[in-house]
C-alpha positions as CSV (number, residue, x, y, z in Angstrom):
1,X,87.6,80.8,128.2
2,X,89.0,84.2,128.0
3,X,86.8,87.8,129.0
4,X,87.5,90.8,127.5
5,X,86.5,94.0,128.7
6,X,83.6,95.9,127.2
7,X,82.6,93.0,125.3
8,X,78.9,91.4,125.2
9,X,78.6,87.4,125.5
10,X,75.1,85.0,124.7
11,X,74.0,82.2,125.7
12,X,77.1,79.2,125.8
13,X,79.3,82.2,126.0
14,X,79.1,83.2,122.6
15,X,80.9,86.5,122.2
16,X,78.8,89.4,120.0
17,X,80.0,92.3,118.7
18,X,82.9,94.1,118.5
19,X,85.7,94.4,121.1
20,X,86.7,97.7,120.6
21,X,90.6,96.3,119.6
22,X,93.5,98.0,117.5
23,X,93.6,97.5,113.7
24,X,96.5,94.9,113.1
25,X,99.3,97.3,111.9
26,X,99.7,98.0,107.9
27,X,102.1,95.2,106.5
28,X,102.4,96.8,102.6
29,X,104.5,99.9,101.5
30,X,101.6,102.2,100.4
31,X,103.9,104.2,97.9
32,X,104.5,100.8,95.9
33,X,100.6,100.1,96.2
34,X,99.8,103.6,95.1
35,X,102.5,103.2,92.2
36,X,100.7,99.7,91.3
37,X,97.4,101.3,91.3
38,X,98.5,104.5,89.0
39,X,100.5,101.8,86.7
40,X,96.8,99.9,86.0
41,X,95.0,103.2,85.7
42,X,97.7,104.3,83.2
43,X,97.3,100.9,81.6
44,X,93.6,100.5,81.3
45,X,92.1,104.0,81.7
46,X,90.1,105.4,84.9
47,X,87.0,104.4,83.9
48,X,87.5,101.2,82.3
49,X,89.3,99.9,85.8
50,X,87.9,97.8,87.6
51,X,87.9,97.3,91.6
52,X,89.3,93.5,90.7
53,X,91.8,95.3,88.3
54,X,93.1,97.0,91.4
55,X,93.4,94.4,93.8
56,X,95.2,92.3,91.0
57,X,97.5,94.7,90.2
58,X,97.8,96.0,94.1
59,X,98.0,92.2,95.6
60,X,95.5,94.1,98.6
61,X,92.1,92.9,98.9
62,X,89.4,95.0,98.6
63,X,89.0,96.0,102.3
64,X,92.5,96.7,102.8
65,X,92.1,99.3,99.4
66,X,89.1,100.5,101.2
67,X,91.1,101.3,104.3
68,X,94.1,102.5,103.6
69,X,92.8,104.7,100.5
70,X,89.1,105.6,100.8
71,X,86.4,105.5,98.7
């Protein structure tokens, strides 16, 4: 079984919490997600869209949104 540095382990060797590790790198072009997300607020209005409007329109789930963009 593999240690990591800084990290906490239970009983059975259970690892707990977080190791402190790089993001995995951004895999999406934000201009076309930012284009994708103006297209659905042009399309529906800003207050009528939806979070779930968003991520269908964007193809990002809603943690990735969250991430790259904000609250």
């Amino acid at each position: 079984m593999p240690t990591y540095p800084g990290a906490r382990y239970g009983p059975y060797g259970k690892l707990y919490g977080s190791l402190n590790c790089m993001a995995r790198p951004r895999t999406f072009d934000e201009d076309q997600v930012v284009c994708a997300a103006r297209d659905q607020f042009w399309a529906t209005g800003y207050t009528a869209t939806s979070l779930d409007d968003l991520t269908a329109a964007t193809g990002l789930g809603r943690g990735s949104l969250y991430g790259a963009f904000g609250d």
